[in-house]
N, C-alpha and C positions, 0 to 999 in steps of 0.2 A: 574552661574551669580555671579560676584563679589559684594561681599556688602563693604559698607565702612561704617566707624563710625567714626564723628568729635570731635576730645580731646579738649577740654575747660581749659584752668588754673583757676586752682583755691590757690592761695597763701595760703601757709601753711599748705595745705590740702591731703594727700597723694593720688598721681594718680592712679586712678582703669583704665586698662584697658582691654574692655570687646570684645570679640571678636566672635559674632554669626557666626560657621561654616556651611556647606551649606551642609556635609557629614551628620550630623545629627541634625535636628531639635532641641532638645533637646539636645546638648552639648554646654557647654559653657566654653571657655579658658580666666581667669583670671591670669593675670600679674602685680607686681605691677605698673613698669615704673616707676620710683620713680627717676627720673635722672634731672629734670628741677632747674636751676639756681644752681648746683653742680658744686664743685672744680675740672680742670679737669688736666689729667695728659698729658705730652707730650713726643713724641720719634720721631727720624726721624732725619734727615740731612738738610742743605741750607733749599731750598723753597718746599719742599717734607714732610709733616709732616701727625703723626697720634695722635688727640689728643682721649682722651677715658676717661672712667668711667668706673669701678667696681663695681659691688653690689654682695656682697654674702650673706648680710642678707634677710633668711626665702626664698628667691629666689634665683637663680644663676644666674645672667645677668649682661649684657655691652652694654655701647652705646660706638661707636668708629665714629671719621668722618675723615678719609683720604683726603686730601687736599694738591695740588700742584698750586702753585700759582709765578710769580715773584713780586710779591705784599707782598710775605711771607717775612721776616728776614732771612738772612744767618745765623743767629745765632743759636745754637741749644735749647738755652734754652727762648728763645724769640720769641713769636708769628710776633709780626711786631712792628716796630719800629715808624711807621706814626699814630702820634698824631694829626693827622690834619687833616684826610679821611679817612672814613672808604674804610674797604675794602668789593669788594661786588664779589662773588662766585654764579654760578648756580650749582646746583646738576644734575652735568653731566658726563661723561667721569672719569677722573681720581678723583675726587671730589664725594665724596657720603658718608653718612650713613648710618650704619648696626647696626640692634638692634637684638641682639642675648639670645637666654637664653641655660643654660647647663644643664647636669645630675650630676655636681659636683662642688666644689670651684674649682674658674677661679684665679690662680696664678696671680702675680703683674705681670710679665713683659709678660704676655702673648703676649701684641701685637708690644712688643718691640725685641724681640729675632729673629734672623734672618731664625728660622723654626721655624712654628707655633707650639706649643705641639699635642701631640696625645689625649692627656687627658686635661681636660674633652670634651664630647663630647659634641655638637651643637646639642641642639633638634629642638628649633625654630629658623628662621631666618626669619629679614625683611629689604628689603634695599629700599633707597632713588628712590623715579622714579619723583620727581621733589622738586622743591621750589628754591630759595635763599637763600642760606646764608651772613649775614652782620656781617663784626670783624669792633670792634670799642675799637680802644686800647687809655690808659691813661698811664699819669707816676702817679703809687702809691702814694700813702700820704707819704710824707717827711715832717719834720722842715726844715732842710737845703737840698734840691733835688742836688744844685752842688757844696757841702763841699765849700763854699769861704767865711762862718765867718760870716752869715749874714742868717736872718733867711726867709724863701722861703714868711710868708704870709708879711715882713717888703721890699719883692720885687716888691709886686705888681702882688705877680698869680694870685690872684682873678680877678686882670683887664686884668692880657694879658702884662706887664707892659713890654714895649721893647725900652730901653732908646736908644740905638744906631741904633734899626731900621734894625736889622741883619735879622729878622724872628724868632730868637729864644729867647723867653722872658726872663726876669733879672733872674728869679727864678731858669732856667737852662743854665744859661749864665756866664762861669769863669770869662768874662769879659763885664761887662755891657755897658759901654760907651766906647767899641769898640777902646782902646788907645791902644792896642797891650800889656796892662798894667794888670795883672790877680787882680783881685775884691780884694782876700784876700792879693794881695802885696800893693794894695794900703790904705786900713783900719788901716794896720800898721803904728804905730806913732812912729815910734823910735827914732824921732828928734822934739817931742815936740811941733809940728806944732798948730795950730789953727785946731780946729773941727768942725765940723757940723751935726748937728743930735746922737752927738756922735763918729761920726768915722774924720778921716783927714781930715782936709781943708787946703794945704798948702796955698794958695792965699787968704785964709778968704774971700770969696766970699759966701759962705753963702752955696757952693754945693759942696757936699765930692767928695775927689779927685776919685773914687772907678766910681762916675755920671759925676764927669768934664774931658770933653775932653782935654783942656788946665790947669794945674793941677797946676802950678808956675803962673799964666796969667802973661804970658810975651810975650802973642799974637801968638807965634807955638804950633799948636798942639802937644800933648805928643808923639801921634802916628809918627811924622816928625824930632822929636828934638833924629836922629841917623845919621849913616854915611853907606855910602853904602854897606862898610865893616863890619858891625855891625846894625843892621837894629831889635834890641832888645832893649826899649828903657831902660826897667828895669837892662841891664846890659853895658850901656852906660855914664858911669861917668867920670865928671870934674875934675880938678888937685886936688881938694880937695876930693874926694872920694865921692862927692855928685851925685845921675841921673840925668843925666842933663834936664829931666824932670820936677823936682822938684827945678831947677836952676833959678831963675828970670834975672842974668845976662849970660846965657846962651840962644843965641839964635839962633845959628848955627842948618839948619836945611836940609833935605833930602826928596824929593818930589815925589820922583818914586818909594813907598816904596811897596815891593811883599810877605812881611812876613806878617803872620798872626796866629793869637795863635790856636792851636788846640782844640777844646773845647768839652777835652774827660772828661766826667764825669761818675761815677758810678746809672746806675739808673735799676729801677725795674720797669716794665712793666706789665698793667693789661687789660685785653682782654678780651670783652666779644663780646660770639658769639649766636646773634640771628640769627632763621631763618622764614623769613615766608613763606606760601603756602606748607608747608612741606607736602610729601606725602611719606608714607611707604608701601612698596609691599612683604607680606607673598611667600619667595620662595619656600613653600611646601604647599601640600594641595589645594586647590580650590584658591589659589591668593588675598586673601583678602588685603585691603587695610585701613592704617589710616591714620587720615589728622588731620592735626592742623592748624588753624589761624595763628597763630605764636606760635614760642614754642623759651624759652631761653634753648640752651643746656648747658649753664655754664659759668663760665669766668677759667682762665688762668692766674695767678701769675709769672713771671718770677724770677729769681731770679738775684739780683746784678750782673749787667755785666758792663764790660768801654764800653762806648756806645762814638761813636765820633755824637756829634751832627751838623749837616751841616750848613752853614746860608743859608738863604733862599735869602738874599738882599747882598752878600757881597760888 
């Protein structure tokens, strides 16, 4: 008869797991399980990944969760990229957890190497026979999250703040007011203009060129004031060597415009993967079983990658 035992979190507090076998009344298998809300490490390609944890202290064990999803990042070093929905996984098929312990130190790239080692050997195993998993990924703490000269909480993250309306807010946005104009070309004062808040206001209208759409008010948008030839407005200049963006008697303009900036910036990604209804199945021995409520198996640090971020409204 299978017994089970329910794990309870307890923060801070190192996991005992107890596990009554049914071979002998009197025997009891303690582990620490000491893996909850740990850094975890990752290997794998595209949407096929294995992320895992090592322990070699006082015990030998690993939690590892294999996971293939098209929800995942191509990226290799990047759990997912969707800051906006989590992602939700059953512990099914190709998808599962295996909580293992050894007879020796389990090397770093054990679960990355394309044959598994001979050494050390697996004494216990237990894998996944149901629950959910939920990734729910963030962009990491930055001052500046998209390098344009401006600092992320003077964007308005806090609120979500998305001046042009793209889907992607100012804070990760090269270009805030969507003028085809990059944030940190327009901050630049190299011609002494009027400012506001600090940064250019060429129209002294009271709102820096970086948030005005119409950036000269000479009534075209900045985004319009190119030629179909040239559909770059920062690299569209008058006889005087001025943008014509920044031209008040410049009003020559272009309406059918298909350029749009790329808005690759460097960003680092954080991922944390709950699970709930989690259920673990002993593949040796009498089949015991552990359950958790929920259980955090860790989060997931990316590191610095160009990340092209999409609009979601273009």
């Amino acid at each position: 008869m299978l017994k089970m035992i329910t794990m309870y979190r307890y923060l801070g507090v190192l996991f005992l797991l107890v596990v009554f076998t049914s071979c002998n009344d009197g025997d009891i298998i303690v582990t620490s399980f000491d893996f909850e809300n740990q850094e975890l490490s990752v290997c794998g390609e595209g949407t096929s990944k294995v992320l895992y944890n090592i322990n070699n202290e006082n015990i030998f064990e690993t939690i590892s969760f294999t996971l293939s999803s098209s929800q995942l990042s191509n990226l290799e070093n990047v759990l997912a990229t969707n800051t906006g929905q989590p992602i939700s996984l059953q512990l099914t098929g190709s998808n599962e957890i295996i909580y293992r312990t050894y007879d020796g130190t389990v090397p770093t790239n054990y679960f990355c190497g394309v044959i598994p080692p001979s050494s050390p050997k697996v004494k216990e195993e237990f894998k996944s026979v149901g629950g959910t998993v939920v990734i729910s990924t963030i962009v990491r703490d930055e001052t500046d999250h998209d390098k344009d000269g401006i600092l992320s909480v003077d964007e308005g993250m806090s609120a979500g703040l998305d001046t042009d309306g793209d889907g992607i807010p100012d804070y990760l946005d090269i270009d805030d007011d969507g003028d085809n104009v990059k944030t940190s070309v327009e901050i630049a004062n190299a011609g002494d203009d009027p400012t506001a808040g600090g940064y250019r206001d060429t129209d002294g209208d009271g709102i820096p060129n970086y948030l005005d759409p119409d950036d000269d008010g000479d009534g075209v948008p900045s985004k319009l004031e190119v030629t179909q030839a040239n559909q770059d407005p920062a690299s569209n200049f008058n006889e005087g060597g001025i943008p014509k963006y920044l031209d008040l008697f410049s009003t020559d303009s272009f309406d059918e415009v298909d350029f749009v900036i790329e808005n690759k910036i460097p960003v680092r990604f954080r991922s944390s993967i709950d699970i709930q209804n989690l259920k673990l199945k002993n593949q040796g021995g009498d089949g015991e079983e552990i359950s958790f409520t929920t259980y955090n198996l860790g989060f997931f640090n990316s590191t610095a990658v160009e990340t092209i971020l999409q609009p979601s409204n273009p």
